[in-house]
C-alpha positions in Angstrom: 2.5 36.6 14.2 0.9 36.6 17.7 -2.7 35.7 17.5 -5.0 38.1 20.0 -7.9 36.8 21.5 -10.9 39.0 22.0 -12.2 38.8 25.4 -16.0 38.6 26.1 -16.2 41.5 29.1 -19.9 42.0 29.6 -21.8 40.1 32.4 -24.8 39.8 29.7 -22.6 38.2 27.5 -21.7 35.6 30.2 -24.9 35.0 31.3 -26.4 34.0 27.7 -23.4 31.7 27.2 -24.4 30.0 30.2 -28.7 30.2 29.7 -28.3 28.9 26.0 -25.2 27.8 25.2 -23.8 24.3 24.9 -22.1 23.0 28.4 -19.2 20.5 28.0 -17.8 19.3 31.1 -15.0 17.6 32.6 -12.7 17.1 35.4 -10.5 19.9 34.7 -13.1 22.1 33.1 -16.0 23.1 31.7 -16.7 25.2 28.8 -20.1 26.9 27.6 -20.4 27.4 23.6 -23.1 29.6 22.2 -23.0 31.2 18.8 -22.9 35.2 18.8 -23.5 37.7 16.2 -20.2 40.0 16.6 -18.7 38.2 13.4 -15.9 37.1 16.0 -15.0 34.5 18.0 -14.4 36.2 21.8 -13.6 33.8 24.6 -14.2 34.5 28.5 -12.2 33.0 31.3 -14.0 32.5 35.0 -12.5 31.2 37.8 -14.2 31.3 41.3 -12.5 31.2 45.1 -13.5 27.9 45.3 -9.9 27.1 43.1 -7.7 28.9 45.7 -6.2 32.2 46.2 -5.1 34.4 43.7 -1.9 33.5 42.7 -3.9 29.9 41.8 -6.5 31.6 40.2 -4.6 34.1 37.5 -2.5 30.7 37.1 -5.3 28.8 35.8 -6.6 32.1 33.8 -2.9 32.1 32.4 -2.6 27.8 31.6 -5.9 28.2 30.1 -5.6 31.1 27.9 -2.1 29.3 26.4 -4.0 26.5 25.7 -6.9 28.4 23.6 -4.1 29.6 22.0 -2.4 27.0 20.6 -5.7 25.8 19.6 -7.2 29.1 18.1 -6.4 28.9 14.6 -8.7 25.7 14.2 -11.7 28.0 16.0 -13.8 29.9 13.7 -17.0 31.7 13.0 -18.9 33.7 15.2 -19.0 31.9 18.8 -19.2 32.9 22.3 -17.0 30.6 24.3 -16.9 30.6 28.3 -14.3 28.7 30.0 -14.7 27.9 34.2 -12.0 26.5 35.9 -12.6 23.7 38.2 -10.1 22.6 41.1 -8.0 20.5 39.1 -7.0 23.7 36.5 -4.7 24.9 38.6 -2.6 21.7 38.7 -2.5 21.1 34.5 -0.3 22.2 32.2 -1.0 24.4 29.1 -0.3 21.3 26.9 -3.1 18.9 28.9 -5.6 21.4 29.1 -5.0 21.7 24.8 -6.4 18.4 24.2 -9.1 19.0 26.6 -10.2 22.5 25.4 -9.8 20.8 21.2 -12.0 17.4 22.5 -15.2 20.2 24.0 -14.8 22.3 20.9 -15.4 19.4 18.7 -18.2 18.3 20.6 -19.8 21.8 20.6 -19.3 21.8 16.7 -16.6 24.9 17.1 -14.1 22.8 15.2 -13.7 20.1 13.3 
């Protein structure tokens, strides 16, 4: 069963994950947690210029968006979660950025 994700598409949604949400950062990334009331969990994916053109840039969108899959199921409740890719995205794989993307979640109290 393929597990969809539901996309946060709204630039006011953005913009509160980033005011008063949780920021978790590292090397490779840096991820904004804030709790919603949609009864979902919806996930946005930013990656600026800065990161290269756009072949770099839908790659790290892609190698990110694996990774929150894999570690989906684990996810739950009703949170806004905002993902911006940093210069050293592009050259991860899906199964490095997992452990990253699992290690902010548990500090933001998204999983356990």
């Amino acid at each position: 069963m393929a597990s969809t994700i539901v996309s946060l598409n709204r630039n006011i949604d953005f913009r509160r994950a980033y005011s008063r949400g949780k920021a978790i950062s590292s090397p490779a990334l840096v991820t904004y947690v804030a709790r919603n009331r949609a009864g979902i969990c919806r996930v946005g994916i930013t990656t600026s210029k800065k990161i290269g053109n756009a072949v770099e840039r839908n790659r790290s969108r892609r190698v990110i968006r694996a990774a929150f899959r894999a570690v989906m199921p684990e996810a739950n409740g009703n949170w806004d979660i905002v993902f911006v890719a940093r210069s050293k995205t592009k050259y991860l794989k899906s199964t490095q950025l997992e452990t990253i993307i699992s290690d902010h979640l548990k500090q933001a109290g998204v999983i356990r």
